[in-house]
N, C-alpha and C positions, 0 to 999 in steps of 0.2 A: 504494500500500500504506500504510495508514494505521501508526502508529507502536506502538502495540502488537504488531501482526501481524510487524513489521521487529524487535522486541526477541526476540519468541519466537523467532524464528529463528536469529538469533543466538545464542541460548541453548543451540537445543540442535544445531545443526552445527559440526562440527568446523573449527578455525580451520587455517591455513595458516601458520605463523611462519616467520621467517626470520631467522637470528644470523650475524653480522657478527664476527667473531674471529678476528686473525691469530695468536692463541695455540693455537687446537683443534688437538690434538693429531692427527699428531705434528706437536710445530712446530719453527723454528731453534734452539732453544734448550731450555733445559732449561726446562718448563712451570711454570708458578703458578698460583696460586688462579683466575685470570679463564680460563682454557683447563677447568680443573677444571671448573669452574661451569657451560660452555655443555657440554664432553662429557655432564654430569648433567642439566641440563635438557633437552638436544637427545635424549639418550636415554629421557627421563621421560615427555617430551610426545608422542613417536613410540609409546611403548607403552600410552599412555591414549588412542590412537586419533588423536591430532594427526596435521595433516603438517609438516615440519619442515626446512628448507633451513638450509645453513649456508655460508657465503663467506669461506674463510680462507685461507692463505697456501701456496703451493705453489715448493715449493723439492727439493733432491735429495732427499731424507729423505721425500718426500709428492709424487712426480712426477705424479698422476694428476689430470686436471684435472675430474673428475667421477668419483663414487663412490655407489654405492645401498646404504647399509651396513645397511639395513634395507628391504627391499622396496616402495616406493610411500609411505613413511613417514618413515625418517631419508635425506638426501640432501646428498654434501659437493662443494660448489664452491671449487679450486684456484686462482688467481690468482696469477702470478708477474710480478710487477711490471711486467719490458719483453719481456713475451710476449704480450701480451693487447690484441687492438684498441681505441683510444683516441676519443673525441670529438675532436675536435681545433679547427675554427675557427669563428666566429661563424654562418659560411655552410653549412657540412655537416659531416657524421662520416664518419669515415673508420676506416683501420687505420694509418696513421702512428703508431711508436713515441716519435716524441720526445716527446712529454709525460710518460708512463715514466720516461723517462731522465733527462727533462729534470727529474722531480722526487727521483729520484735521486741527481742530482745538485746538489739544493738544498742548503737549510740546514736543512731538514726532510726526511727522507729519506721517513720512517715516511706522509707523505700519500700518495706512490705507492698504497700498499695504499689506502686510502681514496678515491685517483679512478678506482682498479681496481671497485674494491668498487662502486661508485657506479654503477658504467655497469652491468655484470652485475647488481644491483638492480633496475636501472630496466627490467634485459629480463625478471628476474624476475615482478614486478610483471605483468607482460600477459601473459607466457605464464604463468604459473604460479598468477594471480590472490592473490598474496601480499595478506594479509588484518590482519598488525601485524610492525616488524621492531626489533630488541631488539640494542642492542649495549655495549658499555662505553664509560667516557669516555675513559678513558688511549688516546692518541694518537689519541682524535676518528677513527676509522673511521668513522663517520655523516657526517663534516664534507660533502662533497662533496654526499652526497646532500639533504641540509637545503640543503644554500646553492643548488643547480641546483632544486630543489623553491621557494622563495623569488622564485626569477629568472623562474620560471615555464616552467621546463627541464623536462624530460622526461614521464613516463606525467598525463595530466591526473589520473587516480585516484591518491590520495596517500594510503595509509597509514599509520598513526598509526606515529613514531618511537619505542620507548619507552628511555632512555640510563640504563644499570645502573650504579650507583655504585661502583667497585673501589677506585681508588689514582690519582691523578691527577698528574700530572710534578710539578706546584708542590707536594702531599703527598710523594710520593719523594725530591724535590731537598733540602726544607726537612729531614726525618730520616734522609737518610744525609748534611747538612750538607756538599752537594755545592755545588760552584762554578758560580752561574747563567750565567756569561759565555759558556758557552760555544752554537757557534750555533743549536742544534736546541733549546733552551729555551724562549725567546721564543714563537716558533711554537709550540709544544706548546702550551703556557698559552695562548695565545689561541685556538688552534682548538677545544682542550680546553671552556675557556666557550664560546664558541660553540655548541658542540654540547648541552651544557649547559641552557643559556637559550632554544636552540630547540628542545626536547624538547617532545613532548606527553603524557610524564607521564616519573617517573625511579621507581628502585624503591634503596632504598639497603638493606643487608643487615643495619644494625645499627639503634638507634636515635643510638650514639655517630655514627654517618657520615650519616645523616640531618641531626644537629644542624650538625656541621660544617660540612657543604654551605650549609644555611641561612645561617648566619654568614658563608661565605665571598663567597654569590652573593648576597645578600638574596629569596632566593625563597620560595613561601608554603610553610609546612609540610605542607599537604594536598595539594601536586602531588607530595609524596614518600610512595610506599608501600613502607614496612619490612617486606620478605619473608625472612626467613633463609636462606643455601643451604640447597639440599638435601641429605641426606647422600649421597645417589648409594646405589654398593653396597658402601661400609667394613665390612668384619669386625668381631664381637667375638672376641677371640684368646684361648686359652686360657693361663695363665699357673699355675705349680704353685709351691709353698711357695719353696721353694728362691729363685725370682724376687725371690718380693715382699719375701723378708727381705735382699735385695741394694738395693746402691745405685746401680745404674745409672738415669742420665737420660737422657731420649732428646730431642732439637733438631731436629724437622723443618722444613727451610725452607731456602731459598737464604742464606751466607755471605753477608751485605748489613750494613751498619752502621746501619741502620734497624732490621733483626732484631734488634739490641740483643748480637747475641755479641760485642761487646768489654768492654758490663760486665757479662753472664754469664760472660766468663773471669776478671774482675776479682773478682767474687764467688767462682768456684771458688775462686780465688788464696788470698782471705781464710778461708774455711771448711775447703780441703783435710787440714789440720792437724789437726783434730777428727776428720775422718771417714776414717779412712785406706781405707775400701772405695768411697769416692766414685768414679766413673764418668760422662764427659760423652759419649755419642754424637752426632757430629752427622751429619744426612741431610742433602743438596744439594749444587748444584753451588758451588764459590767465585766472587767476581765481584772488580773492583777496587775498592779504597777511595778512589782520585780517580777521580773522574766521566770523564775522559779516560782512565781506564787504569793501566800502573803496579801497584805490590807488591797483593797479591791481602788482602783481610780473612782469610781462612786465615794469610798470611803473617803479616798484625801481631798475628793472636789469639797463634801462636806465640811471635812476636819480643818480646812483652810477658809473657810469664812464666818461670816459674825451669823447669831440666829437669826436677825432679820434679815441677812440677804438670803440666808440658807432658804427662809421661807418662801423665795422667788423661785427655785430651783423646784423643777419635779420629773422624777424619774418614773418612769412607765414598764423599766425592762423591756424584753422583745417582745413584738407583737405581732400577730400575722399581717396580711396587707391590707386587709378591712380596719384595722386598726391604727396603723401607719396612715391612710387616707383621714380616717376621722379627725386624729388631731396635726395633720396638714388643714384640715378643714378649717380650724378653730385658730389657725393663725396668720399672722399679718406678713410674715419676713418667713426663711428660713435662715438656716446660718450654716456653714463649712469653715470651719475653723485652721483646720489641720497645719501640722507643722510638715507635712510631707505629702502627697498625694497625688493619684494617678489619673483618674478622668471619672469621678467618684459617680456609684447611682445616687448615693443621694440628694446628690447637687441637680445630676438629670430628673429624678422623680417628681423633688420638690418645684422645681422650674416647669414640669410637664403639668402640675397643679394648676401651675397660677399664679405663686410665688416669686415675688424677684427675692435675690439669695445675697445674703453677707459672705464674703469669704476671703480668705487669706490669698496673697499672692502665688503660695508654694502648690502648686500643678496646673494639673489640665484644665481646672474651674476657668483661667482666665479666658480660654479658649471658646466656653463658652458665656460668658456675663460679659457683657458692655456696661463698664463701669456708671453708675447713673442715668443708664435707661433699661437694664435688666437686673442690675443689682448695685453691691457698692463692692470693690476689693479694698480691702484694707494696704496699707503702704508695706506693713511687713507682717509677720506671723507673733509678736508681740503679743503680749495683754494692751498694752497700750494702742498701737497700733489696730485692734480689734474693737479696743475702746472707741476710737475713731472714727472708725468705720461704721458699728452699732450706732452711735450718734447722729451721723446723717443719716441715717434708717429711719429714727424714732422721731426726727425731727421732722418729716415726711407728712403731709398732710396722708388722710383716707385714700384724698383721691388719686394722691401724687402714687402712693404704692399698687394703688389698685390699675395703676395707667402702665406700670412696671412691672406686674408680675401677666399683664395681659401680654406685654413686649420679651419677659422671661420665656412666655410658654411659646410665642412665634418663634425664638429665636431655637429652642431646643425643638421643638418638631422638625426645624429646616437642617439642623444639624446632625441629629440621632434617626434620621423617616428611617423606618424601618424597611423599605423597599431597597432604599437607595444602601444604606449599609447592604442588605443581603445580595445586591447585583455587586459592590465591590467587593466581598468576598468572594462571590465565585467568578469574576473575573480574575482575581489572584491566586485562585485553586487550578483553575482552567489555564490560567496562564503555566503554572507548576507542571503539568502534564503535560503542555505542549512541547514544555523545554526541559526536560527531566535535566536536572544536575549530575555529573559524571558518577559511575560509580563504582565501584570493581568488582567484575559477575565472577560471581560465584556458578560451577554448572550445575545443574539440577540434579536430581537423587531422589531417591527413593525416600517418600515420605514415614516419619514415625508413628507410634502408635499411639500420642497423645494429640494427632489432629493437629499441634501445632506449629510443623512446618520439620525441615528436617534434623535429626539429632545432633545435637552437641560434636559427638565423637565423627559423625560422618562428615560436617563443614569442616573440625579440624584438621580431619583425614586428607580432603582434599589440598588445604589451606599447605600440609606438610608432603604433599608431591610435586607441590609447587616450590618448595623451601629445599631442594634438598639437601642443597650450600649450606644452610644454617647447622653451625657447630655452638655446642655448648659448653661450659666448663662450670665447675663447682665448687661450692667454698662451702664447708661442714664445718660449723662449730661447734664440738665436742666438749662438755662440762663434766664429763663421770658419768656413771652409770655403764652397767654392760649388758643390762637388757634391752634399753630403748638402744643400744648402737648397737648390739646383732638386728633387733628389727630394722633398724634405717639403711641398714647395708642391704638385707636380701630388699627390701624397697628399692634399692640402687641398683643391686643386680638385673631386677625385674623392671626393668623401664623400657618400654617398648620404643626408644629414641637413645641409644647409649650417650652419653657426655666424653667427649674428646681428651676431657685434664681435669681431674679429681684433687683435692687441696681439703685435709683435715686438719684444721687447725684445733689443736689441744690446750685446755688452760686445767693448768697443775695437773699432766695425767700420771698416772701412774706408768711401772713398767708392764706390767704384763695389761694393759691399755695399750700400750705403745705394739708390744709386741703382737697383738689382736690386726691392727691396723695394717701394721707392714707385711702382714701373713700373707693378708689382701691383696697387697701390690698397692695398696694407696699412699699417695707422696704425703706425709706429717709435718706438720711444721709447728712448733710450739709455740705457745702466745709467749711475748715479750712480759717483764714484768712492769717495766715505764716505755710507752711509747709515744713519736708524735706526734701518729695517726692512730686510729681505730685498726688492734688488730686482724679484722677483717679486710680492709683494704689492702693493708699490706700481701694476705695470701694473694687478694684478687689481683694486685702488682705483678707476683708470681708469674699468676697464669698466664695474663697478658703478655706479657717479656716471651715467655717461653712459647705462646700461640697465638702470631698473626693473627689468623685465621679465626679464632672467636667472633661469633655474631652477637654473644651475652652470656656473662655470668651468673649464674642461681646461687645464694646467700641461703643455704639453709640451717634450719637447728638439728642437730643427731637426735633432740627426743621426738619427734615426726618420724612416720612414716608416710613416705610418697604413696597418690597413686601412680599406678603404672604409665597413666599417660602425662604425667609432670613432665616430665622433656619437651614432650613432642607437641603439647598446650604451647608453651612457652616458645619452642622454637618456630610455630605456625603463626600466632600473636606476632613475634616480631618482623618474622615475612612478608606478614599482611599488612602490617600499621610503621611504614618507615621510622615514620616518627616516635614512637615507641620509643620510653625512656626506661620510663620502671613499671614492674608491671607484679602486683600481689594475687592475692588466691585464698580463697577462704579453705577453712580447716575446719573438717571433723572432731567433735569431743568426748571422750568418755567410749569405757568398753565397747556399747554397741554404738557410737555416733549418734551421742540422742541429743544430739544439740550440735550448734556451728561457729562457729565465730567467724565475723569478719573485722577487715582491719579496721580502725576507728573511724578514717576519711578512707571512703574508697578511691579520691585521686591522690591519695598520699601513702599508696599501699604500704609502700616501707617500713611508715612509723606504727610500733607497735603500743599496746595499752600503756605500758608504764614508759614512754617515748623512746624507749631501747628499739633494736634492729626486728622488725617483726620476722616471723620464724619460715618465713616463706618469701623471697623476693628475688625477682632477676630482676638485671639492670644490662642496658644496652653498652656492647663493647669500647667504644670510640667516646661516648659521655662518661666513660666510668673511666678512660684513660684520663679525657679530659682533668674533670672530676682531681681523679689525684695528681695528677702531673701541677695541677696549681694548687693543693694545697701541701706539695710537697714544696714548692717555688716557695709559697707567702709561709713554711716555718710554723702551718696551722695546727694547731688538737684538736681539730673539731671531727664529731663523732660522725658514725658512717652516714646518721639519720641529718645530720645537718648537708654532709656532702650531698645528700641525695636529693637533697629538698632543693640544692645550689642545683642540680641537675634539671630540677622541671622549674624553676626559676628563668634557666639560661632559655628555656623554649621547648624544651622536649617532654613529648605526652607523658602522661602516668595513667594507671587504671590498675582498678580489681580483676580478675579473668572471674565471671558471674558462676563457678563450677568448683565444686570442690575437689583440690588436686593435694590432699596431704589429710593426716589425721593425727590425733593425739591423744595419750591418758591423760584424766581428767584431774590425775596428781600434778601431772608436768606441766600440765595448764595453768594450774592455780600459780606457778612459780614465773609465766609469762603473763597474768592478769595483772591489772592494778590493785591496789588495795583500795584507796581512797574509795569511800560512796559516792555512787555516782549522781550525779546533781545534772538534770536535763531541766529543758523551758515547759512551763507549764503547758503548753502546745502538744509536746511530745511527751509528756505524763499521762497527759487526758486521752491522749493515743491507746498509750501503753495501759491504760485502765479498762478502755474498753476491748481489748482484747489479753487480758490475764487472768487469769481463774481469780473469784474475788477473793478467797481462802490467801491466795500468793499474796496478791496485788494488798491485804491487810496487813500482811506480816511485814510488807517492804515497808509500812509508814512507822512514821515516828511516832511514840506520844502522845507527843503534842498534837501532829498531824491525825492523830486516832478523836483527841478531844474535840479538836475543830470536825472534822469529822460528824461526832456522835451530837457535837448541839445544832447543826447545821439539820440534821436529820430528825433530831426530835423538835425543831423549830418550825417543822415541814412534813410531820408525819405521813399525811397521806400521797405529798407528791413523792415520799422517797420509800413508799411500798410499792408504787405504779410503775417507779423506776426498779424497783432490783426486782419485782412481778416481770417487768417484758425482757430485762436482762437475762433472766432464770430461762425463760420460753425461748430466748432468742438460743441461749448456751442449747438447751436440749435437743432443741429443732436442730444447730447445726452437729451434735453427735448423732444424730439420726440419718443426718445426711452421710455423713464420716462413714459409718456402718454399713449403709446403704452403699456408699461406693467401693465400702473397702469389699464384701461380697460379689458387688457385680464384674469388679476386678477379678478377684480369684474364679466365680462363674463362668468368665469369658474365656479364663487359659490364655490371659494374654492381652485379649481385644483391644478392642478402642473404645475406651471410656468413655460411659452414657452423660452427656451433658445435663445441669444439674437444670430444671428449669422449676420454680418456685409457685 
């Protein structure tokens, strides 16, 4: 078919989308802008004739793991994190849950949904000939499928990604001037870029978040297309004399210190005295002011003013939309405060009212408000500056506002029409298809037995007939023991990829350690007792001096044992991704592998929990010369994990390989764990809650955290029997499902797994 003929067609058949959203409504939580955004599009694009697939998050509140909410058109897929059959080794896919769990139990909770999401994609993709799939960046729900798509993992047909620009953790973290330390950050931010940088186009809502991006990624401004949401179906509401001569403001939006309500109370503070009819309405749910938890921003908006202006404030919590409209209804302004912000619904909502809208300079708001005929912006994001702002508002006759929010509501229909947003997306989907971006074919094969696309072990089989050049070499760090190192040898024997130049480096061994080793034929070399480098470098110096020809090193621990395919992962990985710098690998734990660990940042694979060498890592030949040739020059002691970190500093890729390629006793583990408790953001607790048996998830709190707890619940009795009632239903329904597959598995002798549908 010649390339005209393949455009018209495109043109004019209707495309296949699919969104990726563990926000779509209903979701754990009280919903934001990015849930807002896919309900509107996923509903917009089903009624202009699209087909439209959605993969979002299935919890008590949303138990059905398939739903046809519009017949043959809108379609929602459910994933509940450790419910759902997993990939799991180099060698085959299965239904083993621990990978689930096992990232559940990370330092990143939120990628569970994202390796969930990733395998039901990829079944999408064939059965369903998914045709472009569109998700946001905040918490990288695309990550898995890009990086197994790169590896040369699953459906050979790859559809264009396209990654929607919302609010991104390092954006959240930096304006509500939360504390990075804690461990689910890290990972964010880099899986976050990641997904980011392997986008094959992004769509940003503003041209303010457009800019930004550019700035923060250095990417070209033409791979970003500025789409505004859509308004969906916002009311204009009718509002009578009476209203508009009152001073109620209305604050939709989550209780967040990023929303800027602490110096919109501070501005109350200062103005209340002049306007004795002032009125603050706020809609949303409250959240904490430190990133782990603790007094709620409701709390300190309170705790920071006098009781008479307190009395001007009123909080509503979340409300559904019939409720959100009413007391829109009931006011004269809206307000957008924020100290940060992207092309906010609630700015669009309140504006599609009737409302002209107070707001801060910092986002997309400007783009839409015409200062003093659709709203007022304030000079900066200040209390003061807000104060400002609020004052020409109030000073407003009825009629002056009522002439403003009629000129709000024109100016957001012309900006948000819901036609015209859904013709420029699929001009920019259609345009994707017509110009596929380069990409490196993988050949086809024979499909696996989980539907979703083909095996782990078959992409890298191929990936390594391509590689045959790639040689490896090894670096063994040995600490004692002569059990775990007869296991890690016959692992070494049995590697279906031999290593070129083997390197045990020993710290205090024994003789008959010593004499074990060289039995073998393995070169030994004993750790230094003061060195100026990291041990480990030094063997890898070794190896390099002694073989050219090295494509990469492997840094392993003797308490591992490999799997078999650990060479030949690693040696196809760096075949296929030039850029390849460092590249880690999750690990099995305990007798039977009934848990996993992954590294802390999956593009930081190297660095292990207590920031020593993680137990599993190869590094790219020529960066690893680099690497030490200058920190032998600059005289440095910096540890392996700092060299490596200089390595993807300098430019070169890092990644986790998504399979587990090594295992370990659950003793030896504890000796590579941290100790310290781990402290994650309230975000990723409330995660980790909703999927932990509540027996566990009890034992992990504190005390105190038990007290808060228990008066929360007796302050609330009936909503918190409603809640651990559907919790309870939701856990049993999904071991029933568990059961139910884990029989129709063994029934089948094999088959292909009955798709779970709700």
């Amino acid at each position: 078919m010649d390339t005209i003929s393949r455009h018209s067609i495109i043109d004019e058949v209707h495309l296949k989308h699919l969104f990726i959203c563990r926000e779509y409504p209903p979701a754990a939580y009280p919903p934001g802008g990015i849930g807002t955004y896919v309900r509107h599009m996923a509903n917009l694009l089903a009624e202009a004739g699209e087909s439209v697939h959605v993969i979002a998050h299935r919890w008590a509140g949303a138990p059905k793991a398939c739903e046809e909410l519009i017949p043959g058109r809108l379609i929602v897929h459910r994933v509940a994190f450790d419910q759902v059959a997993s990939h799991f080794s180099p060698r085959q896919a299965g239904s083993d849950p621990r990978v689930a769990s096992g990232m559940i139990a990370s330092t990143y909770p939120a990628q569970a949904f994202s390796w969930q999401a990733a395998l039901l994609a990829e079944a999408l993709i064939e059965q369903e000939g998914i045709d472009v799939i569109e998700a946001q960046e905040w918490e990288a729900p695309l990550y898995y499928l890009q990086l197994r798509r790169q590896l040369g993992l699953g459906p050979t047909r790859c559809p264009p990604c396209v990654v929607h620009l919302h609010s991104s953790t390092e954006q959240i973290f930096a304006a509500n001037t939360w504390d990075r330390a804690v461990l689910d950050y890290a990972p964010a931010v880099s899986a976050e870029a990641f997904s980011i940088l392997a986008a094959d186009a992004l769509i940003a809502p503003s041209q303010f978040m457009s800019a930004q991006t550019v700035t923060r990624y250095g990417i070209d401004p033409a791979k970003i297309a500025v789409i505004p949401y859509p308004l969906g179906n916002a009311p204009r509401l009718r509002r009578d004399a009476a209203v508009w001569a009152g001073r109620s403001i209305c604050h939709v939006g989550r209780l967040e210190p990023r929303k800027g309500v602490l110096e919109l109370a501070d501005a109350v503070a200062a103005i209340a005295p002049d306007y004795p009819g002032l009125r603050v309405e706020f809609v949303g749910g409250d959240t904490p002011l430190a990133v782990d938890g603790g007094p709620t921003v409701g709390d300190a908006v309170r705790r920071r003013l006098s009781p008479q202006v307190r009395s001007r404030l009123h909080f509503h919590g979340s409300r559904d939309a019939a409720g959100v409209s009413l007391l829109l209804a009931g006011a004269s302004a809206a307000i957008v405060p924020s100290r940060w912000e992207n092309f906010p619904y609630s700015c669009i909502e309140s504006m599609a009212s009737g409302l002209p809208v107070v707001a801060s300079p910092n986002g997309g708001m400007r783009e839409l408000i015409t200062d003093g005929v659709s709203g007022w912006i304030a000079s900066d994001g200040s209390s003061q500056g807000l104060a400002e702002a609020l004052t020409r508002a109030l000073r407003c006759s009825a009629e002056e506002r009522e002439r403003m929010g009629a000129a709000a509501h024109a100016a957001v229909i012309r900006t948000c029409d819901n036609h015209r947003v859904v013709e420029r997306h699929l001009q920019l989907k259609r345009s994707l298809l017509r110009n596929p971006a380069p990409r490196c074919e993988v050949p086809a094969t024979e499909a696996d037995d989980s539907t979703a696309g083909r095996t782990a072990a078959t992409a890298m089989q191929t990936c390594a007939d391509e590689a045959t050049d790639a040689e490896l070499g090894v670096v063994v760090t040995f600490r004692g023991g002569k059990a775990p190192l007869k296991a890690f040898l016959a692992s070494l024997k049995a590697q279906s990829r031999a290593p070129i130049a083997v390197i045990v480096l020993c710290h205090a061994p024994s003789d008959e350690d010593l004499a074990m080793l060289r039995a073998e034929g393995l070169e030994v070399m004993c750790a230094p007792r003061a060195a100026v480098n990291a041990p480990e470098l030094l063997a890898a110096r070794t190896l390099l001096d002694a073989r050219e020809s090295l494509a990469a090193v492997a840094f392993v621990d003797a308490r591992l044992q490999l799997d078999r395919d650990f060479l030949a992962v690693g040696s196809s990985a760096f075949a296929r991704l030039p850029r390849l710098g460092v590249m880690g690998a999750w690990i099995s734990v305990g007798p039977t592998g009934g848990r996993i660990h992954l590294p802390p940042d999956p593009l930081r694979p190297h660095l292990g929990r207590d920031a020593a060498l993680a137990p599993a890592v190869f590094v790219e030949s020529s960066a690893l010369r680099a690497a030490t040739r200058a920190a032998v020059e600059a005289g440095s002691a910096a540890s392996c994990v700092d060299l490596l970190d200089q390595v993807i500093q300098s430019g070169w890729r890092a990644l986790t390989y998504p399979a587990i390629l090594g295992s370990i006793s659950a003793e030896e583990f504890c000796q590579l764990s941290a100790s310290a408790p781990a402290r994650y953001s309230s975000m990723a607790d409330a995660l980790k809650r909703l999927h932990t048996p509540l027996w566990e998830w009890w034992r992990q709190r504190s005390p105190e955290q038990r007290r808060t707890l228990l008066r929360q619940a007796l302050s609330t009795p009936s909503t918190s029997v409603l809640w651990l009632a559907r919790r309870l239903l939701f856990r049993m329904r999904g071991s029933a499902d568990n059961l139910r597959r884990s029989w129709s598995t063994t029934t089948s002798n094999g088959g292909k797994r009955r798709s779970d549908r709700g």
